[in-house]
N, CA and C of each residue as an Amber inpcrd file, in Angstrom:
protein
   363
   0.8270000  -1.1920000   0.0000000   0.0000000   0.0000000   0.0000000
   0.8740000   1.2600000   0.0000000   1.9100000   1.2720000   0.6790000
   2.6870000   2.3130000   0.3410000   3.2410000   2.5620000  -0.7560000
   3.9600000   1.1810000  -1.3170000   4.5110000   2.0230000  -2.2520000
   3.6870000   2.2560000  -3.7120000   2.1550000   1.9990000  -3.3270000
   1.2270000   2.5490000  -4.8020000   1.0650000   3.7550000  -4.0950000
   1.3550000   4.1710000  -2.8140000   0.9270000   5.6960000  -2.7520000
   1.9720000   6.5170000  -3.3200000   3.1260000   5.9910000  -2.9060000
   4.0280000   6.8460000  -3.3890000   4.0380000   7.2610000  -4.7120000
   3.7550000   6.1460000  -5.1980000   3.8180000   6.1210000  -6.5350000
   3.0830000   6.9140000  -7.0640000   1.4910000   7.2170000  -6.7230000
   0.9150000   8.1740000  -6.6850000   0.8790000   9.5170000  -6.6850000
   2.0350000   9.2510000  -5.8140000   2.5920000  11.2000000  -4.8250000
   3.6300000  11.5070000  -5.7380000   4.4680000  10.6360000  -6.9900000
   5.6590000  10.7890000  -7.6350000   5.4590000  12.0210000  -8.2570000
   4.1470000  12.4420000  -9.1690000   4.3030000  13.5230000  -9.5080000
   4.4750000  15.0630000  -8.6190000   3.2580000  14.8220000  -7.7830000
   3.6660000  15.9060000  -6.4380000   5.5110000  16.1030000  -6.0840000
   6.0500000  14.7450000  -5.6980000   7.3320000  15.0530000  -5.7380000
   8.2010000  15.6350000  -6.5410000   8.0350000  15.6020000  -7.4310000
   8.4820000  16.2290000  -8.6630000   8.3930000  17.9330000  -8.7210000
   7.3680000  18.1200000  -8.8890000   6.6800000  19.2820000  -8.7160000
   7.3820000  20.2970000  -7.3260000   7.6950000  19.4790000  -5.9240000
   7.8360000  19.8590000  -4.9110000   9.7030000  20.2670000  -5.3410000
  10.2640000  19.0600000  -6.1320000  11.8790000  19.1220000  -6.6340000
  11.6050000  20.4390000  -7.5300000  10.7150000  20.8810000  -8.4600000
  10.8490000  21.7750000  -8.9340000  11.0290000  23.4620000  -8.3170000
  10.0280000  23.4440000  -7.3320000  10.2270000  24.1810000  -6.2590000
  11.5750000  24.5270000  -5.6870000  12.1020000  23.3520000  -5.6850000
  13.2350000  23.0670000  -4.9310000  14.5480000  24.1550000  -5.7560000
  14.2650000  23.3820000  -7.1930000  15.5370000  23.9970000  -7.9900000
  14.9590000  25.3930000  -8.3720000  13.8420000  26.0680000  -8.0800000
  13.8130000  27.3190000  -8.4800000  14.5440000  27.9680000  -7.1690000
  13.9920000  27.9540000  -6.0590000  14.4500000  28.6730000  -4.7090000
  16.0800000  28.5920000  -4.4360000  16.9250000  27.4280000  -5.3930000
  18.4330000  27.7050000  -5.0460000  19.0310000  28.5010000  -6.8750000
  18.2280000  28.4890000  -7.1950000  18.0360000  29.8100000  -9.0170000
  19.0090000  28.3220000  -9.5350000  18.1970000  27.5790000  -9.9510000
  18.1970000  26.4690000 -10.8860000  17.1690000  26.2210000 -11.6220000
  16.2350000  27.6430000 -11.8980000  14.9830000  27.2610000 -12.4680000
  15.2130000  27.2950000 -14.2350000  16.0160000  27.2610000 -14.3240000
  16.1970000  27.0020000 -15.7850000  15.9380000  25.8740000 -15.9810000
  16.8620000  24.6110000 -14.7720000  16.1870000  22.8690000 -15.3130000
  14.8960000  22.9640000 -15.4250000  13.8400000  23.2490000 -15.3220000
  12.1300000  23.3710000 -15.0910000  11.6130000  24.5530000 -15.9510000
  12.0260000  24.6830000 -16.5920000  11.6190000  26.3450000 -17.1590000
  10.4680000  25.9070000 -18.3450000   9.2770000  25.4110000 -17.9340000
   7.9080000  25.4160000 -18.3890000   6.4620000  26.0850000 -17.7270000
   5.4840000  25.4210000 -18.2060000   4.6200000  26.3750000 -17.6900000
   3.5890000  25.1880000 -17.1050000   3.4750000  24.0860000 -17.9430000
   2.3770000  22.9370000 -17.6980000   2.6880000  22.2910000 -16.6290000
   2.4680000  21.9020000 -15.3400000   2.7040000  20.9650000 -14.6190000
   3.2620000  19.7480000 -14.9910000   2.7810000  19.4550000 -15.8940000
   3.3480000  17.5280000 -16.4870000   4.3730000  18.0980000 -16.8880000
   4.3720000  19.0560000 -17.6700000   6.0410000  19.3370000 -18.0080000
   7.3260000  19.8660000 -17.5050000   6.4180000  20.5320000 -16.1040000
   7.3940000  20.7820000 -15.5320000   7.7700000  19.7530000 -14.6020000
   7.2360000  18.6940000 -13.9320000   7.4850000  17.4820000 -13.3870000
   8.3020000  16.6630000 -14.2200000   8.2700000  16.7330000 -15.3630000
   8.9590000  15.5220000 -16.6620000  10.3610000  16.3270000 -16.5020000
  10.2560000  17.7390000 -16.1440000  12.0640000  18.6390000 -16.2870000
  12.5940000  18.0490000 -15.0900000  11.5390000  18.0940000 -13.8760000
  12.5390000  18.3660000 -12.4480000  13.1320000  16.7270000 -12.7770000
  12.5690000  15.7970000 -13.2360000  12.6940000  13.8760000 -13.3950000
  14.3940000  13.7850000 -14.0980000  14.5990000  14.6340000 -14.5380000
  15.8810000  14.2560000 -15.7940000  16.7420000  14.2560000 -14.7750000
  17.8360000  13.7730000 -14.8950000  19.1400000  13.4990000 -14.3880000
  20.0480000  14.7400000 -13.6870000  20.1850000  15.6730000 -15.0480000
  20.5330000  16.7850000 -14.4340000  20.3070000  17.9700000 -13.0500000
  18.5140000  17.5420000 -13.3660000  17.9490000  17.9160000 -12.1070000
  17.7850000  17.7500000 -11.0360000  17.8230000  16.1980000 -10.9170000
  18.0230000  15.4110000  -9.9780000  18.8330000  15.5870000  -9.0990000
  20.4970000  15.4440000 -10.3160000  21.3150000  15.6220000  -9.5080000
  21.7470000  17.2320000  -8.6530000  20.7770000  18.4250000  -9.3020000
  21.1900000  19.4380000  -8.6570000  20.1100000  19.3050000  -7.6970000
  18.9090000  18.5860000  -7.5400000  18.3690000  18.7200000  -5.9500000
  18.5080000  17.3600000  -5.0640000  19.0350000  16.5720000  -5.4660000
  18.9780000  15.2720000  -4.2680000  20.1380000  15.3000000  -3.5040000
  21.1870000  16.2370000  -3.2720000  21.9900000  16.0780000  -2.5030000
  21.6850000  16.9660000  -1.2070000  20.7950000  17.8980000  -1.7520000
  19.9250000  18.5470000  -0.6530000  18.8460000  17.9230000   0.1610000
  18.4980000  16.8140000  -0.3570000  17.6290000  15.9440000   0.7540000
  16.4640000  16.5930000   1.3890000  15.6240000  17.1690000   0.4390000
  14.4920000  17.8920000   0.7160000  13.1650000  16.6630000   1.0220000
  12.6080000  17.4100000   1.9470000  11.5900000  16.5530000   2.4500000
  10.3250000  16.9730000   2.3800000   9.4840000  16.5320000   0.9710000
   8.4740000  16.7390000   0.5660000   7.2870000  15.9040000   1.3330000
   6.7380000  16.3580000   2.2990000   5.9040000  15.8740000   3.3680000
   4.7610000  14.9440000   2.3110000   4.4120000  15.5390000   1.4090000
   3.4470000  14.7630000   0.6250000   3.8330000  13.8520000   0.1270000
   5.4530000  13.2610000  -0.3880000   5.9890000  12.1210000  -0.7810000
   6.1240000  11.5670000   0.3670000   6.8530000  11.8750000   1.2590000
   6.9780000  11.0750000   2.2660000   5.9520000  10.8450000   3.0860000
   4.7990000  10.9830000   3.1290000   4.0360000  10.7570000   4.0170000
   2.3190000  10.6240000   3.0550000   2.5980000  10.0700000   1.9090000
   1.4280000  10.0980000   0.9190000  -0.1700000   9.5190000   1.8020000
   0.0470000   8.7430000   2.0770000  -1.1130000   8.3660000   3.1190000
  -2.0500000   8.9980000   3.9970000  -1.3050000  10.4790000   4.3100000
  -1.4970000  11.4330000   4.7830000  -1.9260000  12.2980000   4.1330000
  -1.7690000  12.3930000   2.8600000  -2.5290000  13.6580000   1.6250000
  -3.5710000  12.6590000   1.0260000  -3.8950000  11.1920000   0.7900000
  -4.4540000  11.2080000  -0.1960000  -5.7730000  10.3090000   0.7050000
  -5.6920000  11.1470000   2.0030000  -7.1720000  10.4670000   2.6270000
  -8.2270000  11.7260000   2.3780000  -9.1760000  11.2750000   2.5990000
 -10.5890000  11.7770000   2.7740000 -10.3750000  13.4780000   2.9290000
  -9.5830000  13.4720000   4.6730000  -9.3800000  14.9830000   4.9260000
  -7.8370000  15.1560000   4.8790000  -6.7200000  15.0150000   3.7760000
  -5.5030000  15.4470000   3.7400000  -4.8910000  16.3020000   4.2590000
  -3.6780000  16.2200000   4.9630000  -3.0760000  16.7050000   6.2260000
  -2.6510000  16.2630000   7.2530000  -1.7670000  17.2150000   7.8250000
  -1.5560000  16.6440000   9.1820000  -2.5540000  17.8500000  10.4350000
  -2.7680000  17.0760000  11.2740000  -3.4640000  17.4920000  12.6780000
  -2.7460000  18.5400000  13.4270000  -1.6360000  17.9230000  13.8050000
  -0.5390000  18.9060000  14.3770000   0.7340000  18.6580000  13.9100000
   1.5660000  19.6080000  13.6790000   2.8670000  19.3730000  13.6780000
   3.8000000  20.1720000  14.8070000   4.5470000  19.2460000  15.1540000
   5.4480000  19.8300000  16.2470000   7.0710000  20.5390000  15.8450000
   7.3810000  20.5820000  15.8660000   9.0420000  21.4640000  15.9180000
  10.0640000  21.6220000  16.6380000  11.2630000  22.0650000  16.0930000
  12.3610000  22.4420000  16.9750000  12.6080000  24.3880000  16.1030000
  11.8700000  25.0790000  16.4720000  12.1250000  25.9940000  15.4050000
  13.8810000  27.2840000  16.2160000  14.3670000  27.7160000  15.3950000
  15.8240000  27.6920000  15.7350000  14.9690000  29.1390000  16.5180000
  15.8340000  29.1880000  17.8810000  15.3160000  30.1440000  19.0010000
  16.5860000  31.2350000  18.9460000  15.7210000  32.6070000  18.5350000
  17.2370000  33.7200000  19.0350000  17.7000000  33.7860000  20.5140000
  16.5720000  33.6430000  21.3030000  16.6750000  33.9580000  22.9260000
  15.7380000  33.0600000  23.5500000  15.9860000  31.7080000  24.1900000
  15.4310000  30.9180000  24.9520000  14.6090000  31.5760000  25.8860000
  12.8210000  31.2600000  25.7960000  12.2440000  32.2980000  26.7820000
  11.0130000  31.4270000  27.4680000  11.0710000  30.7520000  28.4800000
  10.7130000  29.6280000  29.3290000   9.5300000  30.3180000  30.0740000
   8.4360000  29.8080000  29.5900000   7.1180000  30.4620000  30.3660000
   6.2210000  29.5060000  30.1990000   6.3350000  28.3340000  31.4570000
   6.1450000  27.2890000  31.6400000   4.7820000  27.4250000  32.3660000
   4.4280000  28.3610000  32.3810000   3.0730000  28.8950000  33.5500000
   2.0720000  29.2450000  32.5100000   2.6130000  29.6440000  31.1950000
   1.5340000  29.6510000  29.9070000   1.1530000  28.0440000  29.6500000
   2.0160000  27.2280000  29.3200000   2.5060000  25.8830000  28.6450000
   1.3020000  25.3600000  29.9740000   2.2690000  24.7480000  30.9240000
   1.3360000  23.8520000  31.8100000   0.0530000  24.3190000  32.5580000
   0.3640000  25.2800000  32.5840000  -1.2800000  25.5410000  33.1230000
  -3.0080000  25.3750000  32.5110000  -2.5610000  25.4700000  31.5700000
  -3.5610000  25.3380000  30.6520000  -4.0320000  23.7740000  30.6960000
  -2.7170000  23.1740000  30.0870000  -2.4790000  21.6940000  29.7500000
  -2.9430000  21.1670000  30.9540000  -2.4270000  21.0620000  32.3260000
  -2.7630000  20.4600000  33.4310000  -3.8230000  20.5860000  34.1430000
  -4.9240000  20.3540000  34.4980000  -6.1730000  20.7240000  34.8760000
  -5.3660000  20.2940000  36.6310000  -5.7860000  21.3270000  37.7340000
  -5.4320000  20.9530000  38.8310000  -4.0730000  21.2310000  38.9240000
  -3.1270000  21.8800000  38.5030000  -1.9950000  22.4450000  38.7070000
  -1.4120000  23.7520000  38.8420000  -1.3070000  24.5710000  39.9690000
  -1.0920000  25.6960000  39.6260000   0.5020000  26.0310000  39.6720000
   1.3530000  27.1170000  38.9180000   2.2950000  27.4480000  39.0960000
   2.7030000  28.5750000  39.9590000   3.8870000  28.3210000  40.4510000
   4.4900000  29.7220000  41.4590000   5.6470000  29.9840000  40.5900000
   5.7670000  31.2170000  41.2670000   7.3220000  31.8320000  40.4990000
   8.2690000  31.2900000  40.8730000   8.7330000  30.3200000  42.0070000
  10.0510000  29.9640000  41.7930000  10.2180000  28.5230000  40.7780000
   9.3540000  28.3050000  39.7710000   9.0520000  27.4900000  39.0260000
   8.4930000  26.0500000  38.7210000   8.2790000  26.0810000  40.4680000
   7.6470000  24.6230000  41.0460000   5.8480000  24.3200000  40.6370000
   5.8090000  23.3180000  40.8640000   4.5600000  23.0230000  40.6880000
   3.6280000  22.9000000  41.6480000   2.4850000  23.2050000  41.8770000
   1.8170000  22.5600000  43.5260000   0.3150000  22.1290000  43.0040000
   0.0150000  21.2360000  43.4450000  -0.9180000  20.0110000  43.0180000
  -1.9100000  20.6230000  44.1000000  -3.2500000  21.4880000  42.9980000
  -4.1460000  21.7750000  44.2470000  -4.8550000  20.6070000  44.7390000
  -4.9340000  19.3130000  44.2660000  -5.8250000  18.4600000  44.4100000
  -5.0350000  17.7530000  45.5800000  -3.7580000  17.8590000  45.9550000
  -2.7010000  17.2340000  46.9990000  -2.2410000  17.9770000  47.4110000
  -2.3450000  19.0810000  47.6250000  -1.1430000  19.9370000  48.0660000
   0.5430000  19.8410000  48.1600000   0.4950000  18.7080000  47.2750000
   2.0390000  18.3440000  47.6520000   2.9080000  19.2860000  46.4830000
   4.3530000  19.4610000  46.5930000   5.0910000  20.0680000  45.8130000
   5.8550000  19.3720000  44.9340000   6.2190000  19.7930000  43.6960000
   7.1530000  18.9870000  42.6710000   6.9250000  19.2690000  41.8750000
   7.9680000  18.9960000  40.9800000   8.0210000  19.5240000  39.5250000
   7.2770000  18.4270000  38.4170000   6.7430000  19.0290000  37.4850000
   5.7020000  18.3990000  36.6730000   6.6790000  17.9230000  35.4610000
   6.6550000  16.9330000  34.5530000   7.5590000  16.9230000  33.3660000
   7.4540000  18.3110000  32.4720000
C-alpha cells in the first residue's frame, strides 16, 4: 500500500523538486509552464542531480497516506524551530495543559488536588 501511494505522490514530488531547484536559481532545469512538463524537467538526471543532494523533504511524498485520505493533512505538527533567545514560560505551557496544577514563580509546581510540591515533566 505504500509504495502505490508513493507512486501516486511521484508527480507531487516532482513538482515539490521543482520548487526546490527554483528557490536555489536552478529554475532554468524546469523552465515550463504545464505541470506535467514541468514534473517531466525536475525527473531528468541533471535535475536530480542538482536537488537530491539537498535531501528535501516533501511531506506529501513522504508521508502520501497522509494527503491522499478523505481529509488530507496533518493534525498537528510539532518542531524544533531555531530560538534567538530561549524564553521559558512554563506557567503559559502547563497551566492550561494540566487541569489541577497551579504554578508559582520559583518554578515549582503545587498540586491543588494534593497539596504536595514537585516539579511536573
Amino acid at each position: 500500500a505504500a509504495q502505490r501511494a508513493r507512486a501516486e505522490a511521484e508527480t507531487a514530488k516532482l513538482l515539490f523538486d521543482a520548487a526546490v531547484l527554483k528557490r536555489i536559481g536552478r529554475d532554468g532545469l524546469v523552465a515550463a509552464s504545464e505541470p506535467d512538463k514541468i514534473a517531466s524537467l525536475a525527473g531528468e538526471l541533471t535535475a536530480q542531480e542538482a536537488v537530491n543532494h539537498l535531501k528535501p523533504a516533501h511531506f506529501p511524498y513522504l508521508f502520501p497516506e497522509v494527503f491522499l485520505r478523505d481529509r488530507p493533512g496533518f493534525d498537528v505538527l510539532i518542531g524544533n524551530p531555531p530560538w534567538e533567545k530561549l524564553k521559558v514560560e512554563e506557567h503559559q505551557w502547563w497551566g492550561p495543559a494540566l487541569s489541577g496544577v497551579a504554578w508559582h514563580a520559583n518554578g515549582g509546581a503545587v498540586s491543588q488536588d494534593r497539596g504536595s510540591q514537585g516539579r511536573t515533566p
